[in-house]
N, C-alpha and C positions, 0 to 999 in steps of 0.2 A: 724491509723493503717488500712492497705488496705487487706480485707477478699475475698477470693474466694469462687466462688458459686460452691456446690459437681455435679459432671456431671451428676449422677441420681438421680431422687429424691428419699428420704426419708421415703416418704411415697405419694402416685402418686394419681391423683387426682378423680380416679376410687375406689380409696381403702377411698378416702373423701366421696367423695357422697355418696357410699353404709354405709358408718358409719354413716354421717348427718341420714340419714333416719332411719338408726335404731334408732340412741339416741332421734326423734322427737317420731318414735314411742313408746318407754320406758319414758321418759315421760309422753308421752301425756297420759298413762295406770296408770300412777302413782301419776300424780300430775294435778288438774284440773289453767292450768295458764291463770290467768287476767296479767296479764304485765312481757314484756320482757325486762327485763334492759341490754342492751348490754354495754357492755364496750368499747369507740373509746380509739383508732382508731382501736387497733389490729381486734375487734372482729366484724366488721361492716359485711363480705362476709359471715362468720360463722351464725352470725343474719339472713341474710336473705335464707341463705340457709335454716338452722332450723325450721324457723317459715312458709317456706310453706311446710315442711311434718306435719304440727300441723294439725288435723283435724278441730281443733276449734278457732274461729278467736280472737286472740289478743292485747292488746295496744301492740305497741312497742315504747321504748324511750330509750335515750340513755346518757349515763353520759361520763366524761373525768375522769380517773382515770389512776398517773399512779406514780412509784419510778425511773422510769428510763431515761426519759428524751431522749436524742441522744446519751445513752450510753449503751454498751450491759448489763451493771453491776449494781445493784440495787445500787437506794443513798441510800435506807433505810426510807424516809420521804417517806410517801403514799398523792399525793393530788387528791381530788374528789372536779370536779368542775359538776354543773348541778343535785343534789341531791335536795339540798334545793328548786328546783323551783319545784318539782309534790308531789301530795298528792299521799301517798301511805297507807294509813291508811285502812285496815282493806282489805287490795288486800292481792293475791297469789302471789310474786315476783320470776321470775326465773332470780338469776342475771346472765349472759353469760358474758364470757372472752375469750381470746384466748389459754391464759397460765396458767396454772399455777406450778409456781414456787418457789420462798422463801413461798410463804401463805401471805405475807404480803399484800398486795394490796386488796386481797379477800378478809380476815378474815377481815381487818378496812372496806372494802364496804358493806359487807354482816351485820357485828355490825352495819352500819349507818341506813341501809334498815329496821332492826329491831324497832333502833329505833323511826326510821320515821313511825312508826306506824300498818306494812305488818303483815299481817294475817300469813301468811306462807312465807317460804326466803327457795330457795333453788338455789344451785347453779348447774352452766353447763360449762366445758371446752373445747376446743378442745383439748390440747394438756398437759398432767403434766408430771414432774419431779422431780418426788417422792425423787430423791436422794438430793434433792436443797431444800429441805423441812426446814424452819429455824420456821414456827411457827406450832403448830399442826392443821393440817386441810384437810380435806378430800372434793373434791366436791362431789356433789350428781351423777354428770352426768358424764361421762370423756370420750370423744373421742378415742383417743390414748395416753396409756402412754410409754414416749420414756425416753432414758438417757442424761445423761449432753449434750447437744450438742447445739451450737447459731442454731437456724433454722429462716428459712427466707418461705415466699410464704402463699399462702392463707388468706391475710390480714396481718401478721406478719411482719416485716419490718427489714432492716440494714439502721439507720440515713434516715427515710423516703421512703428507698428504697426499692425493688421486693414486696413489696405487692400484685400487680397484678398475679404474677403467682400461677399458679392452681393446682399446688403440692406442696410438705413445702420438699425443699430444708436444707441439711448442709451447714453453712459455714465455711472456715478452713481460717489457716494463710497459706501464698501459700510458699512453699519447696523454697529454695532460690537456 
């Protein structure tokens, strides 16, 4: 099925960076972080954005976590690849994601982190979808929360694609 990209963004990539910077500095007032667990791919631009408004210098690493594969719609199965290779035993862990959405993906990564042994597990979004909520879970942190909508840009993807762009676009089915 072939989606269109919405002519304006959604949310513009002036309205991203003045948020990145806040939610680095809430945070960083809130929670002292030894390691930043990004979640690839979505969450890579979000990561690095994040972690230079941190005043204080931390590991970053990054795990594959994901239910959805090339398809806009969750399978339901969560797999996390790259957890079992780092000691996290007795760290601050801020996991980062791009989305969130069902809860699923987070709630099984964030249980994993636990219990991988993390002193403290707290989580960071850019973007939720409170109304897509299928397991109970709230992040710690949240960028923007927006409604049901497929959004694409800022690391986010359609089958691989618009990641690069620098505001998080809708995409619809296009009016025939």
């Amino acid at each position: 099925m072939d989606y269109e990209l919405s002519k304006e963004p959604l949310i513009s990539a002036s309205q991203i960076e003045g948020r990145v910077l806040e939610l680095g500095q809430e945070i960083s007032s809130q929670f002292s972080v030894d390691l930043v667990l990004g979640v690839l791919t979505g969450s890579f631009i979000f990561v690095a954005d994040l972690v230079r408004t941190m005043p204080n210098p931390v590991q970053i690493r990054f795990i594959k976590a994901s239910s959805y594969g090339l398809s806009q719609h969750s399978s339901g199965i969560v797999k996390i690849n790259g957890l079992d290779e780092m000691d996290l035993k007795n760290k601050n862990v801020l996991v980062v994601d791009d989305i969130l959405d069902s809860g699923r993906t987070l709630s099984c990564l964030l249980e994993q982190v636990r219990l991988a042994g993390a002193n403290i597990v707290k989580s960071a979004v850019l973007l939720d979808k409170p109304s897509r909520r299928e397991v109970p879970l709230e992040a710690d942190f949240v960028g923007f929360s927006i409604e049901n909508h497929f959004v694409v840009g800022y690391g986010l993807d359609y089958a691989e694609g618009y990641r690069s762009l620098r505001a998080i676009y809708k995409m619809s089915i296009p009016s025939p």
